[in-house]
C-alpha positions in Angstrom: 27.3 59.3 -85.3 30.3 58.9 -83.4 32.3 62.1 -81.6 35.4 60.2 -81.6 36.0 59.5 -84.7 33.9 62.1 -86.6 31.8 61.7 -89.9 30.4 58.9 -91.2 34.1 58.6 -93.7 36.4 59.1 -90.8 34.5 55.6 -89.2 34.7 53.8 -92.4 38.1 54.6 -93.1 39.4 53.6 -89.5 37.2 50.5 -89.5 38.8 49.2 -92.9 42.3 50.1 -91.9 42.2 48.3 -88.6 40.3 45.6 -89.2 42.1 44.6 -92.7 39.0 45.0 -94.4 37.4 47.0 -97.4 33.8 47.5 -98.0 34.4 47.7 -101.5 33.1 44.2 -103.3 34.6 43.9 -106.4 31.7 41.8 -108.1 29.3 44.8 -108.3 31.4 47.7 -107.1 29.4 48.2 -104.3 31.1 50.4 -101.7 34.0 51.5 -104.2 35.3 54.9 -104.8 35.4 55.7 -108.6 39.1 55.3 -108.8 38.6 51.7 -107.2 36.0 51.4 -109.4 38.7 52.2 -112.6 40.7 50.1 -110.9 39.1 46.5 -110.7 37.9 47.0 -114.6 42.0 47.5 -115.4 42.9 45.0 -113.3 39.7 42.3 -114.3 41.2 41.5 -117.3 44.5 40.5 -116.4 45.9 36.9 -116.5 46.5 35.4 -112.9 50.0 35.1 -112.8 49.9 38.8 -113.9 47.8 39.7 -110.6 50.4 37.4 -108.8 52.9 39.5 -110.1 51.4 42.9 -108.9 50.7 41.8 -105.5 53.9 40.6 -104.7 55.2 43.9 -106.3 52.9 45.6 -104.0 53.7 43.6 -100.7 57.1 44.5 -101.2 56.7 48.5 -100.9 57.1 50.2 -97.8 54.3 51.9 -96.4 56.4 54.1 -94.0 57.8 56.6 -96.3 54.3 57.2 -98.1 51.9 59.5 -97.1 48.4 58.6 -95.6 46.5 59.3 -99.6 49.2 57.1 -101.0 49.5 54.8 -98.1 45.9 54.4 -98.3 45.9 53.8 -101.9 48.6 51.3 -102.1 46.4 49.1 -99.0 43.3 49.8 -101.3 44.9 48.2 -104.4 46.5 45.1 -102.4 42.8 44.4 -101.3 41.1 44.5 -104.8 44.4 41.9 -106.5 44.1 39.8 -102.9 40.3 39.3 -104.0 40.5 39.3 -107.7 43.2 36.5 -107.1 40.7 34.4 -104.4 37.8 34.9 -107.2 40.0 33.2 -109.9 41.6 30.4 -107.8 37.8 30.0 -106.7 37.0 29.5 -111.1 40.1 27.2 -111.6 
């Protein structure tokens, strides 16, 4: 597809990490990895100041002394609390 960037992952992963997005939809887990997947059922049934809770928490850590896996992971989680918190604001 592209020679700079690689395979078809490689893209997706720079995309999403420049662009601040994910293509992971947490209504129907299109897009997600099944650790993401995991993820969004823990993390559905949690009361909103909860979520709150967690993404300040998660805000607060320092990507610079994690690895790119972990790095990764921590944006990954951020992004699926950011949206579960926009759907429930949405519902109240």
């Amino acid at each position: 597809m592209c020679d700079e960037l690689g395979n078809d992952e490689m893209m997706t992963a720079y995309v999403e990490e420049y662009a601040g997005t994910s293509l992971c939809s947490i209504v129907d887990g299109t897009g997600c990895s099944e650790k993401e997947k995991k993820y969004i059922d823990k993390m559905s049934s949690t009361p909103f100041e909860t979520l709150q809770e967690n993404y300040t928490r998660l805000q607060k850590m320092s990507p610079d002394s994690m690895n790119g896996e972990l790095k990764d992971w921590l944006n990954k989680r951020k992004k699926i609390i950011k949206s579960l918190l926009e759907t429930l604001s949405d519902e109240l």
